[in-house]
PQR file of N, CA, C, O and H, with PARSE charges and radii, in Angstrom:
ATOM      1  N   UNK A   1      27.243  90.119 -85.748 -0.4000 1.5000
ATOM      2  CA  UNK A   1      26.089  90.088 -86.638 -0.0000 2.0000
ATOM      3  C   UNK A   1      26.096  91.308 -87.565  0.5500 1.7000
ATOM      4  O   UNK A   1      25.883  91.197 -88.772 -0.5500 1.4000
ATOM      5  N   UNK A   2      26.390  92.672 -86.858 -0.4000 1.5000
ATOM      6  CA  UNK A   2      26.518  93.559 -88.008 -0.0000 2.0000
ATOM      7  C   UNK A   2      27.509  93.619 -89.051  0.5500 1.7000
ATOM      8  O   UNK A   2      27.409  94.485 -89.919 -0.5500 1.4000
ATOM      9  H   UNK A   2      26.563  92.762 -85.878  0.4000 1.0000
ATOM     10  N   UNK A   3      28.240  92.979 -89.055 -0.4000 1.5000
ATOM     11  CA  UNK A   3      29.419  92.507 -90.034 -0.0000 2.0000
ATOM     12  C   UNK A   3      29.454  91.614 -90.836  0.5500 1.7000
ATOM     13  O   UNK A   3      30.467  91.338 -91.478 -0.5500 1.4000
ATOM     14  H   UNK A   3      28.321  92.275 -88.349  0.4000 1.0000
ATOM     15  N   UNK A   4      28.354  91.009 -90.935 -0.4000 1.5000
ATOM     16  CA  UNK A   4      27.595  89.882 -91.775 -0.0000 2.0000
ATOM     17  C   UNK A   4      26.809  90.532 -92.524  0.5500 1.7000
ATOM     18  O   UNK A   4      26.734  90.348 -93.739 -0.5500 1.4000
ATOM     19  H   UNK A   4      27.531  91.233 -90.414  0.4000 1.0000
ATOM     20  N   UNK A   5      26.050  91.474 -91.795 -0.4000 1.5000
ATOM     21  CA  UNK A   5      25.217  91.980 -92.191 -0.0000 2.0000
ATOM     22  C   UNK A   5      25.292  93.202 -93.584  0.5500 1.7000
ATOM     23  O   UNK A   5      24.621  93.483 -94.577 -0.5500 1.4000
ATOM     24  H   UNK A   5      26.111  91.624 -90.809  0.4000 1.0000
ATOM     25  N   UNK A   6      26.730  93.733 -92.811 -0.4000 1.5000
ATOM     26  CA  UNK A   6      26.939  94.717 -94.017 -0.0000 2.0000
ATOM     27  C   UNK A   6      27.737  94.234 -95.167  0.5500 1.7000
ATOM     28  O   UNK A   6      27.671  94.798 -96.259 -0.5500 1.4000
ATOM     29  H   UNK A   6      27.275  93.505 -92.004  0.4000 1.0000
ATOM     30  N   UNK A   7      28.682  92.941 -94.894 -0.4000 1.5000
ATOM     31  CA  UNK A   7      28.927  92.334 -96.231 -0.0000 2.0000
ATOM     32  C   UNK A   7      27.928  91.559 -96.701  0.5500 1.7000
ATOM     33  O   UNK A   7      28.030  91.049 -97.817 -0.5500 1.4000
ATOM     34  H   UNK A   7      28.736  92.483 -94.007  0.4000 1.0000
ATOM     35  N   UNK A   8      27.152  91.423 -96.148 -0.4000 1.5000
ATOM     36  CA  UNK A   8      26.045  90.382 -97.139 -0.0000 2.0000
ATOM     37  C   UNK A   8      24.913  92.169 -97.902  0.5500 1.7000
ATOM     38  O   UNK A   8      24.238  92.020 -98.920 -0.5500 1.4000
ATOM     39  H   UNK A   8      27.069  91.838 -95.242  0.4000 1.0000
ATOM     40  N   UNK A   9      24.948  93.220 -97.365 -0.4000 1.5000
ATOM     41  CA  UNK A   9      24.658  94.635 -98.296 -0.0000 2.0000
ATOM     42  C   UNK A   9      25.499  95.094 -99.451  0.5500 1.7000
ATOM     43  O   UNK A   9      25.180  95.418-100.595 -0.5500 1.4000
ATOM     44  H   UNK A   9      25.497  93.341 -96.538  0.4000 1.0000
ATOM     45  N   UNK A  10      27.052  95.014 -98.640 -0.4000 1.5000
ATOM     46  CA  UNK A  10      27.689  95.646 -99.924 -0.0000 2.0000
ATOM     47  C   UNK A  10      27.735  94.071-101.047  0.5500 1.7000
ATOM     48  O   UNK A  10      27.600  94.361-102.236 -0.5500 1.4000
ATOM     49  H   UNK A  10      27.312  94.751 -97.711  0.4000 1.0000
ATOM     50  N   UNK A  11      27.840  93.117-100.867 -0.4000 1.5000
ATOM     51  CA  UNK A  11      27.482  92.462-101.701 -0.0000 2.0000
ATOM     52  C   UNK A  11      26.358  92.529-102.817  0.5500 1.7000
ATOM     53  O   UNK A  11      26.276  92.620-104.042 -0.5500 1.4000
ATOM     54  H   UNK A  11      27.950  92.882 -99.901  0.4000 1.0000
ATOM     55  N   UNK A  12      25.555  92.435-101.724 -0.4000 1.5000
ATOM     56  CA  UNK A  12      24.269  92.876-103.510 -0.0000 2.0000
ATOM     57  C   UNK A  12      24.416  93.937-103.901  0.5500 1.7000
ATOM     58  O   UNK A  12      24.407  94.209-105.101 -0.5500 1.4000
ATOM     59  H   UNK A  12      25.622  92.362-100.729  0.4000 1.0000
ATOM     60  N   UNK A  13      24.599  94.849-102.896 -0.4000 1.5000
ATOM     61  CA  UNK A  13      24.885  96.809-103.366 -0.0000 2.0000
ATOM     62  C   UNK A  13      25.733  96.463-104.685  0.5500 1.7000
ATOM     63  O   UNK A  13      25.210  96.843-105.732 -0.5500 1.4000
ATOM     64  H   UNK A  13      24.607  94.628-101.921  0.4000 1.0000
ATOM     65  N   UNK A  14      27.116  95.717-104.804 -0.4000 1.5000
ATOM     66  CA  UNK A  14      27.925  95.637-106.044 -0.0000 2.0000
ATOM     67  C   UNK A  14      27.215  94.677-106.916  0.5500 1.7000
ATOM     68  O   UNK A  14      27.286  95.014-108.097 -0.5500 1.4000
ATOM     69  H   UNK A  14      27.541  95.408-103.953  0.4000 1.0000
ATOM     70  N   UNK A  15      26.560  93.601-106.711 -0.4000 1.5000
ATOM     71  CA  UNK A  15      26.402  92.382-107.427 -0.0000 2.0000
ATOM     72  C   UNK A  15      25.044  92.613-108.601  0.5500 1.7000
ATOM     73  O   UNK A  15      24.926  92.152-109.736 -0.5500 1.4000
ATOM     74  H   UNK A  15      26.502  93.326-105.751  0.4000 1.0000
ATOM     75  N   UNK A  16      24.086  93.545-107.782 -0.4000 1.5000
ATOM     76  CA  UNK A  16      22.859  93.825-108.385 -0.0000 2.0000
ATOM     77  C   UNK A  16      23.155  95.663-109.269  0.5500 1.7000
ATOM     78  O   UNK A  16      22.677  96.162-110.288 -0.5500 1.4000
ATOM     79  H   UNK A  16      24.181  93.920-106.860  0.4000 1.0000
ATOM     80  N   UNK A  17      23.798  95.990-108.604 -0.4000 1.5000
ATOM     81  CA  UNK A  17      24.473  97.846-108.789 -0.0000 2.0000
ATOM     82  C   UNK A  17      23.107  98.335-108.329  0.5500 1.7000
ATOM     83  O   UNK A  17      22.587  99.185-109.051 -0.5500 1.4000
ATOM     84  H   UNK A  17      24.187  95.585-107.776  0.4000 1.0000
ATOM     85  N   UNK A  18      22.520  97.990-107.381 -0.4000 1.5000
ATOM     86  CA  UNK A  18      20.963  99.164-106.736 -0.0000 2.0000
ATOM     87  C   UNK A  18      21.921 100.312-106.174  0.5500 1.7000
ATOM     88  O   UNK A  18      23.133 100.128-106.065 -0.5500 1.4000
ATOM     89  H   UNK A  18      22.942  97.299-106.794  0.4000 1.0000
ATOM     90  N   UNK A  19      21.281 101.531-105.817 -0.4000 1.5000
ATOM     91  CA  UNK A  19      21.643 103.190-105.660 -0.0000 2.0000
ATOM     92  C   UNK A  19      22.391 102.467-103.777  0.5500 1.7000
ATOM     93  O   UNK A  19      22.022 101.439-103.208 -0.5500 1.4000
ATOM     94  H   UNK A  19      20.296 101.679-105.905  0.4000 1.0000
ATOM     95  N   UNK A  20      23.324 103.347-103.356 -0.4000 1.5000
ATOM     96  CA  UNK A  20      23.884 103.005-102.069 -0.0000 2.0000
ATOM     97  C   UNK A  20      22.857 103.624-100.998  0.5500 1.7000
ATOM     98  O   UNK A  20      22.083 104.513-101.352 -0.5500 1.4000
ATOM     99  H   UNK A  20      23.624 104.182-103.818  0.4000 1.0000
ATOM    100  N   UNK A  21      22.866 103.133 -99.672 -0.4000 1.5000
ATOM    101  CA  UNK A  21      21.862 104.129 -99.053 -0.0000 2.0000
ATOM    102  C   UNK A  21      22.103 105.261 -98.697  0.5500 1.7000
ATOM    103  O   UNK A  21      23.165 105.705 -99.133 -0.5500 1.4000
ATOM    104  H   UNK A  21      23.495 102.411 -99.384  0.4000 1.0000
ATOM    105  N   UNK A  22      21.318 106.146 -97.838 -0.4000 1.5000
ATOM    106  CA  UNK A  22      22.060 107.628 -97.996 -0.0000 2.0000
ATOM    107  C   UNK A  22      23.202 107.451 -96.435  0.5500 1.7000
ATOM    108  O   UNK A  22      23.105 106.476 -95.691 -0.5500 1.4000
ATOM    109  H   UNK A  22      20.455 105.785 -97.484  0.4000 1.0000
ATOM    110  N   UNK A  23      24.187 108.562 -96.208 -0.4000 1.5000
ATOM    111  CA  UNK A  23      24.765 107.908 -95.285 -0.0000 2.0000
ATOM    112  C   UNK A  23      23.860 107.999 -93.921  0.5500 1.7000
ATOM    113  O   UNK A  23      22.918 108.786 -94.017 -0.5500 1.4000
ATOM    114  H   UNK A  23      24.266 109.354 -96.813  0.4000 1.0000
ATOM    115  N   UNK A  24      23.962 107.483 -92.970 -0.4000 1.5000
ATOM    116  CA  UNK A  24      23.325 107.133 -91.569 -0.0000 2.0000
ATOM    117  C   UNK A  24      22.242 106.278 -91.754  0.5500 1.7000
ATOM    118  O   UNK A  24      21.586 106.102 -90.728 -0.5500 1.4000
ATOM    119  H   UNK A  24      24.727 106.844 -92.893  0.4000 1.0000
ATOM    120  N   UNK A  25      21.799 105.610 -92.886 -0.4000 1.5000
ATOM    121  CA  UNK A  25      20.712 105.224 -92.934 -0.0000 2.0000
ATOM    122  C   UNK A  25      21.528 102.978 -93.703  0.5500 1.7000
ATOM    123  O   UNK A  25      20.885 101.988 -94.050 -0.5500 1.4000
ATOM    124  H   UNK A  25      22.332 105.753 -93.720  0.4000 1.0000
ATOM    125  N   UNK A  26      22.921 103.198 -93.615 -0.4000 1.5000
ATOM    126  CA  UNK A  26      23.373 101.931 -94.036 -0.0000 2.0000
ATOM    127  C   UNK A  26      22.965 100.703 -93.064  0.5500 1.7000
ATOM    128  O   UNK A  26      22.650  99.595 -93.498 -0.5500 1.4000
ATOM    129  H   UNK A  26      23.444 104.003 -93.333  0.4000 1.0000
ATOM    130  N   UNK A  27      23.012 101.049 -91.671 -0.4000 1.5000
ATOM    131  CA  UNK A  27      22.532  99.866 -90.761 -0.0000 2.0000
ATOM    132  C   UNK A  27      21.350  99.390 -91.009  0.5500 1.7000
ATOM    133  O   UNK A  27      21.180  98.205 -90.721 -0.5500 1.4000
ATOM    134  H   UNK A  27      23.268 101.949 -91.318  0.4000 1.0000
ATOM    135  N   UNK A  28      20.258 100.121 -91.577 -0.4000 1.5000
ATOM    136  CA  UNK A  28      18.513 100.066 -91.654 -0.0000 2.0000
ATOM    137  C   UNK A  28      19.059  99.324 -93.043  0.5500 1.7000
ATOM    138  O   UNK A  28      18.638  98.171 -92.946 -0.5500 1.4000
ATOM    139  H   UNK A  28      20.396 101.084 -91.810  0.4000 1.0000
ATOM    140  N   UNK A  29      19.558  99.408 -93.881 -0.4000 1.5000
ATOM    141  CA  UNK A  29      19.493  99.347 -95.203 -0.0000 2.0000
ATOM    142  C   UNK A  29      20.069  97.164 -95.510  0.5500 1.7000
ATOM    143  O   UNK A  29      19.683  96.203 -96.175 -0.5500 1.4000
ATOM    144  H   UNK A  29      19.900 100.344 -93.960  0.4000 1.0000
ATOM    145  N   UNK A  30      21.127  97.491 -94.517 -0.4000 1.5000
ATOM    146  CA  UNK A  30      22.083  95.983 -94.473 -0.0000 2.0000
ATOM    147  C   UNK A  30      21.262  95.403 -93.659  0.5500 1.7000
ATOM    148  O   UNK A  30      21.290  94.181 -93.805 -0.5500 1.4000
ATOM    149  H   UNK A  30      21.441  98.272 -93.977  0.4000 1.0000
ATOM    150  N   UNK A  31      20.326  95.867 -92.627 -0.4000 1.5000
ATOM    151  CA  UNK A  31      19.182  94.536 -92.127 -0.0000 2.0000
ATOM    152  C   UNK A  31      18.138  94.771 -93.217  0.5500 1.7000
ATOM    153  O   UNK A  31      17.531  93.742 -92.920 -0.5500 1.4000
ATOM    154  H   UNK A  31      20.303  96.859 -92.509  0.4000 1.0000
ATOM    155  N   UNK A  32      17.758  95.030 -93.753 -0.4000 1.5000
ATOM    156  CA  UNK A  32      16.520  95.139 -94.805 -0.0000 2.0000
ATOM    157  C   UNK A  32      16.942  94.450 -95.957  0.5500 1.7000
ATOM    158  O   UNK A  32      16.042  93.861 -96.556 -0.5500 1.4000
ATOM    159  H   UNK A  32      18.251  95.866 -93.994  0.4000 1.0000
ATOM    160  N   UNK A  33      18.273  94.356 -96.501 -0.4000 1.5000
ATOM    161  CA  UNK A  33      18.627  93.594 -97.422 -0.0000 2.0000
ATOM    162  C   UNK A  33      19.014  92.458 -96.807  0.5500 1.7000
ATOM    163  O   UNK A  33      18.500  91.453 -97.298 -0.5500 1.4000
ATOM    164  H   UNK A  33      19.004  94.835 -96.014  0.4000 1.0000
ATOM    165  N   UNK A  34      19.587  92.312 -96.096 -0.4000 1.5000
ATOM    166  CA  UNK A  34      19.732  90.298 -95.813 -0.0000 2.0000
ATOM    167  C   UNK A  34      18.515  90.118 -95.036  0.5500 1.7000
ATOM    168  O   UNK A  34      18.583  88.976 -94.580 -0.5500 1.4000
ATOM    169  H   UNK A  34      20.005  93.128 -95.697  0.4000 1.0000
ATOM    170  N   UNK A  35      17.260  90.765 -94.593 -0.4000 1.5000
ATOM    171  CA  UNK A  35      16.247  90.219 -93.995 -0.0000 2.0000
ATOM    172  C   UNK A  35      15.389  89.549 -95.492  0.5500 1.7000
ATOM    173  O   UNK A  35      15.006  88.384 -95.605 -0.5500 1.4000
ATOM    174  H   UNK A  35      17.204  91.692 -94.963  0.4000 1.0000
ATOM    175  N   UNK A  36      15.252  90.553 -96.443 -0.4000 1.5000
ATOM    176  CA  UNK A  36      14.687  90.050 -97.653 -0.0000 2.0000
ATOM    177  C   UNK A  36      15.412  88.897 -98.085  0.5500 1.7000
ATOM    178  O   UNK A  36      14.819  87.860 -97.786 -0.5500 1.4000
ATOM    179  H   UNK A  36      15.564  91.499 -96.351  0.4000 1.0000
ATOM    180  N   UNK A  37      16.523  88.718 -98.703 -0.4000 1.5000
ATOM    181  CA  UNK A  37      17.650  87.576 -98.565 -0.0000 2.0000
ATOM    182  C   UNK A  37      17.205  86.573 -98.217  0.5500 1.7000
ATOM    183  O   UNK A  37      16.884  85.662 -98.980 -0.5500 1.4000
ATOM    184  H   UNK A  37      17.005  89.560 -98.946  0.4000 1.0000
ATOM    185  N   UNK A  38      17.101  86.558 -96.937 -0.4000 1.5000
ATOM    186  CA  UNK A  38      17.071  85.248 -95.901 -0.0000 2.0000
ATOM    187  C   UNK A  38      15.724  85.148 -96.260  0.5500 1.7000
ATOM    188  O   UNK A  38      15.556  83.987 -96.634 -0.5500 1.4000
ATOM    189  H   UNK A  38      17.361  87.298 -96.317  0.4000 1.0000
ATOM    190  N   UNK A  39      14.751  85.732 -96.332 -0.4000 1.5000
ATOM    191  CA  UNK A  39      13.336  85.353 -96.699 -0.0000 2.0000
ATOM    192  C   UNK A  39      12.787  84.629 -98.195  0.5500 1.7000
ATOM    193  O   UNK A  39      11.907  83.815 -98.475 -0.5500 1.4000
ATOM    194  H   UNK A  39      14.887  86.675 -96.028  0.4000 1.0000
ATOM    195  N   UNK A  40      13.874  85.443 -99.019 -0.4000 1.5000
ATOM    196  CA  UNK A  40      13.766  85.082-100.563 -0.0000 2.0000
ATOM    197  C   UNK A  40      13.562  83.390-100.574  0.5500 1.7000
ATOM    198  O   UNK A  40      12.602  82.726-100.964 -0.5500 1.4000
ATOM    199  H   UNK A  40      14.589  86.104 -98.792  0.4000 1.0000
ATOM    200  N   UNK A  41      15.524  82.755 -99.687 -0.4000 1.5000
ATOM    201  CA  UNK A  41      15.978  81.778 -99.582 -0.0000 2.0000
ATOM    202  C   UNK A  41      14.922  80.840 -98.751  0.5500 1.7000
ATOM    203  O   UNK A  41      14.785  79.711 -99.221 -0.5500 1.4000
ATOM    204  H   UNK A  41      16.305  83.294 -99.371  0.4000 1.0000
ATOM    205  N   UNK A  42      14.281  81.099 -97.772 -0.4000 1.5000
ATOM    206  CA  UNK A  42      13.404  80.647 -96.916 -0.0000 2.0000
ATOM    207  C   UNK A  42      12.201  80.359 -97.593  0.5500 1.7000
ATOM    208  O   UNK A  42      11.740  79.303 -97.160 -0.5500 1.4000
ATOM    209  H   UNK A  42      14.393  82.017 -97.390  0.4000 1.0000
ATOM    210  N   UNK A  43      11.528  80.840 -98.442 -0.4000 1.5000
ATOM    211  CA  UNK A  43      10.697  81.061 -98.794 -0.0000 2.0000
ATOM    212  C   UNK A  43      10.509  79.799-100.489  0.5500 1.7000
ATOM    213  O   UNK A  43       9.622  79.073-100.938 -0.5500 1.4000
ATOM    214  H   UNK A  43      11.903  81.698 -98.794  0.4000 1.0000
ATOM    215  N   UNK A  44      11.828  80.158-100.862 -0.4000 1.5000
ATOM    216  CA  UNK A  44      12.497  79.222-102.185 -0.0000 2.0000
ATOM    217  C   UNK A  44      12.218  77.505-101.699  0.5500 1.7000
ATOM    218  O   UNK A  44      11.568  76.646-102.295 -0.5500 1.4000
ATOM    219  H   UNK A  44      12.548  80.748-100.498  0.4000 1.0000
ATOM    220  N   UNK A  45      13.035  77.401-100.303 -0.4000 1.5000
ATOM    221  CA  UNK A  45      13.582  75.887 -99.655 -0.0000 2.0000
ATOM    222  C   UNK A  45      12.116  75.247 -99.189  0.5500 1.7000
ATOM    223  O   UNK A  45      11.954  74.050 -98.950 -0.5500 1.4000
ATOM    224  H   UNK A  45      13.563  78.098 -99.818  0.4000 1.0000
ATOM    225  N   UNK A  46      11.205  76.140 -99.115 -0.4000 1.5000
ATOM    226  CA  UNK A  46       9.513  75.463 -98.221 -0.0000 2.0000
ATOM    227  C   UNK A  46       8.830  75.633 -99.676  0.5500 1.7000
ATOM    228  O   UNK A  46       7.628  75.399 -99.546 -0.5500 1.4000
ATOM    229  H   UNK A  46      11.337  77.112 -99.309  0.4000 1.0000
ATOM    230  N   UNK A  47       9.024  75.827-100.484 -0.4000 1.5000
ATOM    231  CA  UNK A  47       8.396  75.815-101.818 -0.0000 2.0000
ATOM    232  C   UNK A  47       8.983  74.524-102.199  0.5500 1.7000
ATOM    233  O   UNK A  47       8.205  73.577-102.319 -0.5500 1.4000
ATOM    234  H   UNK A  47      10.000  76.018-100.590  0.4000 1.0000
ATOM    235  N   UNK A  48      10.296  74.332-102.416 -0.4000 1.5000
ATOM    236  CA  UNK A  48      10.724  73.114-102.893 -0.0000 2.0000
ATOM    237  C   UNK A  48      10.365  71.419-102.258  0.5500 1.7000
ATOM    238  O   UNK A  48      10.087  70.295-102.675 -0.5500 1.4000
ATOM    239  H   UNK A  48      10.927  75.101-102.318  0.4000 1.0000
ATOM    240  N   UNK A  49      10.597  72.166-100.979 -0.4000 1.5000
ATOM    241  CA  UNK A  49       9.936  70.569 -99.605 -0.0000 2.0000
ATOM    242  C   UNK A  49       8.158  70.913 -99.980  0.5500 1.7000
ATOM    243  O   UNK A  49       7.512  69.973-100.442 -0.5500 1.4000
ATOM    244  H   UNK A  49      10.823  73.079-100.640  0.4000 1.0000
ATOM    245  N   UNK A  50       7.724  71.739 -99.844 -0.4000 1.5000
ATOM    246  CA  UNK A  50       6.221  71.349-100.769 -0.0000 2.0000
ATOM    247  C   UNK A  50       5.812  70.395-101.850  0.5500 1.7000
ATOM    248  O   UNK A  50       4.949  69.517-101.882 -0.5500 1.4000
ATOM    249  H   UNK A  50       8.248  72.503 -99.469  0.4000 1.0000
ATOM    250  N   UNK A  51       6.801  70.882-102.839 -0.4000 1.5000
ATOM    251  CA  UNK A  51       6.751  70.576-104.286 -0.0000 2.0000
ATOM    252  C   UNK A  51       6.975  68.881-104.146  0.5500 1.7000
ATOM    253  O   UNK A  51       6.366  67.853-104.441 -0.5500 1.4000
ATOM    254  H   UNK A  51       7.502  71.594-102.813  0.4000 1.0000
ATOM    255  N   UNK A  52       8.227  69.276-103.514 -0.4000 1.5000
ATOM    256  CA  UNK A  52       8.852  68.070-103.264 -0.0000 2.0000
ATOM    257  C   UNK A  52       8.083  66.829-102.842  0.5500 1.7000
ATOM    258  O   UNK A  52       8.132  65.740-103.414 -0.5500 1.4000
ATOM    259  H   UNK A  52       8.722  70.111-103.274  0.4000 1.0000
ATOM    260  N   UNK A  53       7.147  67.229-101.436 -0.4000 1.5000
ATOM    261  CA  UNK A  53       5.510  66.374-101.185 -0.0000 2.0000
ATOM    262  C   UNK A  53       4.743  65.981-101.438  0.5500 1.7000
ATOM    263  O   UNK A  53       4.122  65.063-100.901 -0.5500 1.4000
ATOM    264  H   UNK A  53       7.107  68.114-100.972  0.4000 1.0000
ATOM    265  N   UNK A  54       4.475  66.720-102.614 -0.4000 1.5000
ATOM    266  CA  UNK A  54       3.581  65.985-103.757 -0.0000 2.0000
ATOM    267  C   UNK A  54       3.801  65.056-104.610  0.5500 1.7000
ATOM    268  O   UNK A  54       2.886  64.297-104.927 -0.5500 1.4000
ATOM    269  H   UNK A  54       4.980  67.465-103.050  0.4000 1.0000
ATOM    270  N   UNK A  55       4.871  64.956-105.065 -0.4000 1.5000
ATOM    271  CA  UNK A  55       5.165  63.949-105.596 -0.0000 2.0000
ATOM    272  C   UNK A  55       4.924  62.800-105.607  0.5500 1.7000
ATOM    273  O   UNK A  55       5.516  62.052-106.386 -0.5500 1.4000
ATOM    274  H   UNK A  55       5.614  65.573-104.808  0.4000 1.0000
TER
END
């Protein structure tokens, strides 16, 4: 899991260019960015099956 975790960080770290974290603080940083991530996406997919309901 932490190896997911930190390529799914250095990913946006390069993809978006946000500041790197400071060092000792990368583990806090790679769950805080794919926790937001996964929430963004989560959050996107129950908006759409909503939307989608009304119809």
């Amino acid at each position: 899991m932490r190896r997911l975790t930190n390529l799914i960080s250095e990913s946006f770290i390069w993809s978006v260019g946000i500041t790197r974290p400071k060092p000792g603080k990368e583990r806090v940083a790679a769950l805080y960015i794919t926790a937001t991530l996964a929430a963004s996406v989560l959050l996107a997919v129950a908006m759409f099956l909503l939307l989608l309901q009304r119809l």
